[in-house]
C-alpha angles and dihedrals in degrees: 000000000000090000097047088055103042086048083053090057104042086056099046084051101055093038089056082051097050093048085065096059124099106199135006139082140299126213136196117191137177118190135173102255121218081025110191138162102242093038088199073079096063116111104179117044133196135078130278122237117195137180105183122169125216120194124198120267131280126232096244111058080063087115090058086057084268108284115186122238119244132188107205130195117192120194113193103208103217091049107259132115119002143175147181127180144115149254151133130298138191126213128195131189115216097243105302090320115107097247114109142197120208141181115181112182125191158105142311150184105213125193102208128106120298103188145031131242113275109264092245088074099057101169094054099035085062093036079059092044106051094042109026131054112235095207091181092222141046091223110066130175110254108218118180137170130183146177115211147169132209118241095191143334099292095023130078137168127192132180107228149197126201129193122190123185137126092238080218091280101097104040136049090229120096079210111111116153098142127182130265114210128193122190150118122257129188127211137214116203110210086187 
């Protein structure tokens, strides 16, 4: 129930945010969560929903070739790992086609587990292991990378991939499993 709650309100967060933006774009995206390979690997399930808000660009982040600032909420919908935050993109058109490149870096709270079961408790310390992510922190780096077209004028789409992870930077845990998410979102310009 608590991460239900805390996702609730880190949606309702970044959507009141987004109602006092005058221009920019909103996005609404769906990914695989726990996304491997071999998906015999995964150890959390469900999809991820998530509503996330890019504004255009302000002048002064000119001298970092001008990203756009985002808020993101993600909702896993079997009730495992999720996250809301914030951070910058940049979006890159292929020469004048509309087809479209884009990196947004930033970060994030996550609701999953931090830490593992104490050693002196074996059965459940693997148990843990083998279903759950033990991210180590609760603030994790957001990486994500797309490749998108525009439908029309006001309408995009981009495949995606999102990493998660504290690169042992932002937390005091040497755990650092992350999460790796796969999905499609589709975004709305208001400008």
């Amino acid at each position: 129930m608590k991460k239900l709650i805390l996702s609730l309100a880190g949606a309702a967060a970044a959507i009141a945010l987004c109602g006092t933006a005058s221009a920019g774009e909103l996005r609404l995206g769906i990914a695989m969560h726990d996304f491997e390979i071999n998906m015999d690997d995964r150890r959390e399930s469900g999809v991820n929903f998530q509503p996330q808000y890019v504004w255009n660009s302000p002048d002064f982040l000119r001298i970092l070739a001008s990203p756009q600032p985002y808020v993101i909420a993600s909702i896993n919908s079997d009730q495992e790992t999720n996250f809301f935050g914030g951070g910058i993109l940049w979006k890159k058109n292929f020469g004048g086609s509309a087809y479209f490149w884009e990196i947004d870096t930033g970060i994030v709270y996550q609701d999953g587990r931090t830490e593992l079961p104490p050693p002196n408790q074996p059965e459940e310390r693997q148990r843990v292991l083998d279903t759950e992510i033990t991210f180590g922190s609760e603030t994790q780096f957001h990486f994500v990378s797309g490749l998108g077209m525009a439908v029309t004028e006001d309408w995009d789409v981009q495949l995606f991939f999102e990493h998660l992870s504290h690169g042992q930077i932002l937390g005091d845990s040497d755990k650092n499993e992350g999460v790796e998410n796969i999905g499609v979102k589709f975004g709305y310009k208001f400008n």
